[in-house]
C-alpha positions in Angstrom: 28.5 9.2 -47.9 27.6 12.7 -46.1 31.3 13.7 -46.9 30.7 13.0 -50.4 27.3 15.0 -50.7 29.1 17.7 -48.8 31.9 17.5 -51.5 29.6 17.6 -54.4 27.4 21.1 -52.8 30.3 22.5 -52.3 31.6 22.1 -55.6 27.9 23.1 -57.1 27.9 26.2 -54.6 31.5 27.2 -56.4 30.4 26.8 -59.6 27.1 29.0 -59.4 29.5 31.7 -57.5 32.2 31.6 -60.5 29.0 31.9 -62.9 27.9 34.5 -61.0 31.4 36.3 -60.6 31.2 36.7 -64.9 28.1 38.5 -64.6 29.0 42.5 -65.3 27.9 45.0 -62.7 24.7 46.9 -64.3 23.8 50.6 -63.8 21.3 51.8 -62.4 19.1 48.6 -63.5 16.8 48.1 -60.4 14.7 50.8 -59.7 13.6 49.3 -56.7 17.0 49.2 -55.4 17.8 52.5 -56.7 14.5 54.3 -54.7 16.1 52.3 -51.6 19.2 53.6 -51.9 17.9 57.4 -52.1 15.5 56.9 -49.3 18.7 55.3 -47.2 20.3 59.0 -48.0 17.6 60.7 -47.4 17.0 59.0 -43.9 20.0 60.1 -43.2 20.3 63.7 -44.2 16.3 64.1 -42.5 18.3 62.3 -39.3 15.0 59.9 -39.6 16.1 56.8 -37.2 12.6 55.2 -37.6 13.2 55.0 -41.7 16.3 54.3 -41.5 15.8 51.1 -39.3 12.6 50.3 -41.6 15.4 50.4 -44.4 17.4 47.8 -43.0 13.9 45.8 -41.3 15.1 46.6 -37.5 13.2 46.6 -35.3 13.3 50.0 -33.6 14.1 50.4 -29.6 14.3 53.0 -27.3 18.1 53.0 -26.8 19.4 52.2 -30.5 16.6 54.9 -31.9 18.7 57.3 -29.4 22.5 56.4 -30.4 21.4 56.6 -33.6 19.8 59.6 -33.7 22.6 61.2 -31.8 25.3 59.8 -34.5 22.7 61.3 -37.4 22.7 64.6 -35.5 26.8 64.6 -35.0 26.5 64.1 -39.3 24.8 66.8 -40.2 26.6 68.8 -38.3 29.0 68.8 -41.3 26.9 67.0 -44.4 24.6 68.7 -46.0 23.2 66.3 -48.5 24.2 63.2 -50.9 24.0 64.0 -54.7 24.1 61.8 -57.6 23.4 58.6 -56.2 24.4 55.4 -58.7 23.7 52.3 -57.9 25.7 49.2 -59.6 24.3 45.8 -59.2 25.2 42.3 -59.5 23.0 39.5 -58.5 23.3 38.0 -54.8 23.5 34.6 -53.4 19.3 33.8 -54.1 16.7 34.8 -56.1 16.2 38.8 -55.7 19.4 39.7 -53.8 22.1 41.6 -54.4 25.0 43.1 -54.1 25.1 46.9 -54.7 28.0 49.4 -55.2 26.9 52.8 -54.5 28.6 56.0 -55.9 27.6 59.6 -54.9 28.9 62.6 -53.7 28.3 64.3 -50.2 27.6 67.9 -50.2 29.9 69.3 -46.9 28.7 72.1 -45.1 30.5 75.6 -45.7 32.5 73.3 -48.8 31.6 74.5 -52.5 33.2 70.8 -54.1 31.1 68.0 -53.6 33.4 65.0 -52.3 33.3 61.6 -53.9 31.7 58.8 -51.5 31.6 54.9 -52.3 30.0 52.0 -50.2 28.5 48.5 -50.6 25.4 47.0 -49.8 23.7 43.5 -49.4 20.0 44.1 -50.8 17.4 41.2 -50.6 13.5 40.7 -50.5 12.2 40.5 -46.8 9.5 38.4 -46.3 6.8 40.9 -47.5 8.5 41.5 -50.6 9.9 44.6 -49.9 13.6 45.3 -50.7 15.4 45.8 -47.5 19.0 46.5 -46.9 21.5 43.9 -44.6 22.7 45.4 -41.9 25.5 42.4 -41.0 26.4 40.9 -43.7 28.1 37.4 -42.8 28.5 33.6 -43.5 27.8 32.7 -47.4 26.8 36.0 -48.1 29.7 37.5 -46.5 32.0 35.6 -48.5 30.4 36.1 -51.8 30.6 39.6 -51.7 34.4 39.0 -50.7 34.8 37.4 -53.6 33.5 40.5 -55.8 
């Protein structure tokens, strides 16, 4: 019987993802998620470890806050800023999460021409209702977003 009910949530899981999979990516739709997404760039051209870890609801330590800091500081050695930040959402797995496709361009030190960037995000409500970002995304989540 426990194959059976196993049988049947799968198939109901692969059904809500194919309904899900129809739904068109939306523009700039989330304000929420779109101030997230600035203040992520932001973090990272002010090299500010402690927001960037609030960002993604890390707790911060000694010895990441220093790598990190160290990789932000080897960045803007050559990047001088992120412009025209788009984000394109499509709902997640559960209520208030989702999957966001970010466009911009990153202003280069000593470069006149912006250069295109693209990346992909997990977004989700943390416990306090906040909007954080997923640092590993993995398991159902991970193959949903394969599946995009």
């Amino acid at each position: 019987m426990d194959r059976v009910k196993q049988a049947l949530e799968r198939r109901r899981r692969n059904q809500i993802i194919i309904s899900i999979l129809q739904i068109e990516l939306q523009k700039d739709a989330i304000p929420q998620v779109n101030l997230l997404i600035s203040d992520y760039f932001q973090a990272k051209v002010d090299q500010d470890v402690e927001k960037l870890f609030a960002l993604f609801g890390k707790a911060v330590d000694e010895e990441s806050l220093k790598e990190r800091k160290e990789e932000l500081q080897n960045e803007a050695v050559y990047i001088q800023d992120y412009e025209d930040i788009t984000c394109y959402t499509k709902p997640g797995l559960t209520e208030d999460s989702y999957v966001v496709y970010v466009t911009y361009d990153v202003k280069f030190k000593r470069v006149e021409t912006a250069a295109p960037g693209l990346m992909w995000c997990y977004v989700l409500k943390d416990e306090n209702g906040s909007f954080m970002i997923r640092e590993h995304v993995i398991g159902e989540e991970a193959d949903y977003v394969a599946k995009q």
